[in-house]
C-alpha positions in Angstrom: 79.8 52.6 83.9 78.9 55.6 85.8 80.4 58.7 85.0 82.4 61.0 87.3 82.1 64.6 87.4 85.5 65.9 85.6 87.2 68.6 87.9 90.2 69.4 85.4 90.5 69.1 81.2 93.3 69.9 79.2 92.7 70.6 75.4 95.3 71.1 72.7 95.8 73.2 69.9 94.2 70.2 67.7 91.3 69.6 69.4 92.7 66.6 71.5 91.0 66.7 75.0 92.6 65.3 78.4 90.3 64.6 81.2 90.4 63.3 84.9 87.9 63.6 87.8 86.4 61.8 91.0 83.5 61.2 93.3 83.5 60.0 96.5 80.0 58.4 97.4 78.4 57.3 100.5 77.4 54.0 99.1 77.8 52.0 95.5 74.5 51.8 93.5 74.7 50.8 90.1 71.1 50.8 87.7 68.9 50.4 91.0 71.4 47.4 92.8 73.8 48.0 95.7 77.3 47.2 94.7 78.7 46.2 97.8 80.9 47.3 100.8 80.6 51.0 102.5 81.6 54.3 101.0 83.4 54.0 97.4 86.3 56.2 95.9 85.7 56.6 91.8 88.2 58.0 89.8 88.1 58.5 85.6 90.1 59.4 83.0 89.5 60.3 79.5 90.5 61.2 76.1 88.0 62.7 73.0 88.9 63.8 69.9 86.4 65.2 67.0 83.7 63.3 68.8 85.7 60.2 69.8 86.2 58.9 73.0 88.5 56.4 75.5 87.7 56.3 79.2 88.3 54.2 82.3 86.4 54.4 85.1 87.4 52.8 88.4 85.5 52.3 91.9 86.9 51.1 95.4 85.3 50.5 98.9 86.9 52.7 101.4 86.2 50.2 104.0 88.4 47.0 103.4 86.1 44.9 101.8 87.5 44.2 98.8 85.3 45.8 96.3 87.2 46.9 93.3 86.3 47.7 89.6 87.8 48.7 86.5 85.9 49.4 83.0 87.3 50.7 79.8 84.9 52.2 77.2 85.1 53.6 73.6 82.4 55.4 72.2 81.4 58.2 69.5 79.1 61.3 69.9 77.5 63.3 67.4 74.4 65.5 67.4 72.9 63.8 70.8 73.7 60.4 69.6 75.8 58.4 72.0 77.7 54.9 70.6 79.7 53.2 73.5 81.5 50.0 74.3 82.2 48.7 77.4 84.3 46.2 78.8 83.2 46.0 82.7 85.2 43.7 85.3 84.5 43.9 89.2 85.8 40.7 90.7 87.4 42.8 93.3 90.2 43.0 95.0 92.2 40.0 95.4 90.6 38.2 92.1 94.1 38.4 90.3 92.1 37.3 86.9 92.0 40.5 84.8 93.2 39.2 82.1 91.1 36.1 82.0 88.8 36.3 79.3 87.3 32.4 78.3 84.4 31.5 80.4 85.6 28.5 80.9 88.4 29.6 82.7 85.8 31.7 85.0 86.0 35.5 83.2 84.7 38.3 85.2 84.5 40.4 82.2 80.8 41.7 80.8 81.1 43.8 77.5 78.2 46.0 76.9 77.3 47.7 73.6 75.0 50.7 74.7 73.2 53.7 72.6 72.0 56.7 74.1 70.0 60.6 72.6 69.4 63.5 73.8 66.3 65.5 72.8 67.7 68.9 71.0 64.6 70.3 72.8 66.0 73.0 75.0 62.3 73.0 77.7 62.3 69.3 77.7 66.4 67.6 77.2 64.9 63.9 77.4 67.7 61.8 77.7 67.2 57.9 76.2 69.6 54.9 76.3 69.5 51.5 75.8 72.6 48.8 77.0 73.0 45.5 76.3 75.5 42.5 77.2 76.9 41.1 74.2 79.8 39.0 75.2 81.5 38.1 78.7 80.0 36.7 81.7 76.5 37.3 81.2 74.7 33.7 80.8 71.3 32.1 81.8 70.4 28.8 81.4 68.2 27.4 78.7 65.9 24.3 79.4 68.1 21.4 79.4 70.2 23.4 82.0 73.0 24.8 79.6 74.6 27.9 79.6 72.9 30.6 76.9 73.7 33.9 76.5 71.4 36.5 78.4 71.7 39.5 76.3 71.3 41.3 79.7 69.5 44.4 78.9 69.1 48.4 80.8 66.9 50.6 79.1 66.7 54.1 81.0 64.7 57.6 80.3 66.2 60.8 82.2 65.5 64.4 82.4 67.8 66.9 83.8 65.6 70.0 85.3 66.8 73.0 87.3 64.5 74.4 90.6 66.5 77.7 92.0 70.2 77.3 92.2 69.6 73.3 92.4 70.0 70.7 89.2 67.9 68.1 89.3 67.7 64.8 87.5 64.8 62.0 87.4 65.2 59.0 85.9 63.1 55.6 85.3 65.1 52.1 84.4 63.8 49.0 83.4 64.7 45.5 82.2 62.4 44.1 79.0 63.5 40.6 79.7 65.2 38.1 81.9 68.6 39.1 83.2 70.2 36.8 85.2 72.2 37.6 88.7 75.8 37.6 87.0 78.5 34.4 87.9 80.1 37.2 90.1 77.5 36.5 92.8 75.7 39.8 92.9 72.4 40.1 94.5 69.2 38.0 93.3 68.0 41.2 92.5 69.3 41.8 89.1 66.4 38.7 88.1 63.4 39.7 86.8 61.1 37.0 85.4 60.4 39.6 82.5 59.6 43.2 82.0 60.7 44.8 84.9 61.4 48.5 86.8 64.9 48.3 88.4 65.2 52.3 88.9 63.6 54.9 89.9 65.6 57.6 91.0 66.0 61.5 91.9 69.4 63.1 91.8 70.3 66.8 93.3 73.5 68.2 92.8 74.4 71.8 94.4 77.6 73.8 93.6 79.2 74.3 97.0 81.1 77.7 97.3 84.6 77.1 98.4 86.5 80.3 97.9 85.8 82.7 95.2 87.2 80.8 92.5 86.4 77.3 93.8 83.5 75.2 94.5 82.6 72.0 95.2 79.5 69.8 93.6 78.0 67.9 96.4 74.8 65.8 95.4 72.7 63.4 97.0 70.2 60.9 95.1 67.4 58.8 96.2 67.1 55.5 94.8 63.6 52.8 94.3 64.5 49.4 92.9 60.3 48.5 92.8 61.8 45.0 91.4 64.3 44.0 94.6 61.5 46.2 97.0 65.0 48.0 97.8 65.7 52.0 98.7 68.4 54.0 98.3 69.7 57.4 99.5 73.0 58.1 98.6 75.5 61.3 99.0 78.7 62.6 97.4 81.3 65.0 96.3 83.2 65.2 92.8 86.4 66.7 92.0 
């Protein structure tokens, strides 16, 4: 679940946090893969509290085609340690199977247990994370041709830097094993036999001067999937 930049938060008294923000995006790429359709609208929402956390996070295709999404996470942070659920489901528009959750009856759900840290090294914030399908969707198929469960695994480093006025963020993703293209019919390109690097990317993202007491993050990233032979370049704007 990618995260949208959060324009507005509420807090109260207690420590209870409100959150909501949006990006618009020239085109959908998730871990190194292209999600479908044109230009996509992606609202969140969220709620912390003492280091607890409940989000959804939502992405639609401006141009008709019927791409649609809608994941719910949980997670807990403390000291750079991030634990997160999360329950993803893009059938898209039209699907009308939300709440279908045996596989025999065809779920679209993936739930993904992911860990993430953060280097307390001011000179070099290293970010880590590891994600992996547990339950849902996400099967292969063993030797005699049965379903198996893939244990579909991301593993990502990033490094947020600064150059001038400009925040910069490179990042490397790979898969360590097999992961199969997901009963949804995305691309082939989420296969990889074995070991192999889905993402290589570069993201820039430059505060925009509004009015004096507003401004507006545009960024742009380029994208390398070295496993699909696939680029990227991708723009947008959060609120």
């Amino acid at each position: 679940m990618p995260c949208a930049a959060i324009a507005q938060e509420a807090k109260t008294d207690d420590g209870l946090s409100f959150s909501v923000g949006a990006d618009v995006v020239s085109s959908y790429v998730w871990r190194g893969v292209h999600q479908g359709g044109g230009a996509h609208v992606q609202p969140a929402l969220g709620l912390s509290y003492n280091g607890f956390s409940l989000g959804t996070w939502g992405s639609v295709d401006i141009g008709g085609f019927g791409c649609k999404e809608v994941d719910l996470s949980a997670g807990y942070s403390i000291a750079g340690l991030d634990i997160a659920v999360t329950d993803y489901w893009w059938a898209g528009e039209g699907a009308y199977s939300y709440f279908t959750y045996k596989k025999d009856a065809g779920s679209a759900h993936l739930f993904e247990a992911s860990l993430g840290y953060s280097l307390p090294i001011a000179s070099f914030p290293l970010h880590l994370s590891w994600a992996t399908m547990f339950a849902g969707a996400d099967y292969t198929f063993d030797d005699n041709g049965d379903d198996k469960r893939a244990f579909s695994t991301y593993i990502e480093a990033s490094l947020p830097f600064t150059v001038k006025d400009v925040a910069l963020e490179a990042a490397l993703g790979i898969r360590p094993w097999e992961s199969p293209a997901y009963a949804l019919g995305n691309p082939p390109s989420y296969y990889s036999p074995d070991f192999a690097v889905v993402n290589l990317s570069l993201k820039a993202t430059k505060e925009i001067k509004i009015t004096d007491s507003f401004t507006l993050p545009l960024f742009g990233q380029l994208i390398f999937n070295p496993n699909a032979e696939d680029i990227f370049l991708v723009c947008g704007i959060s609120f």
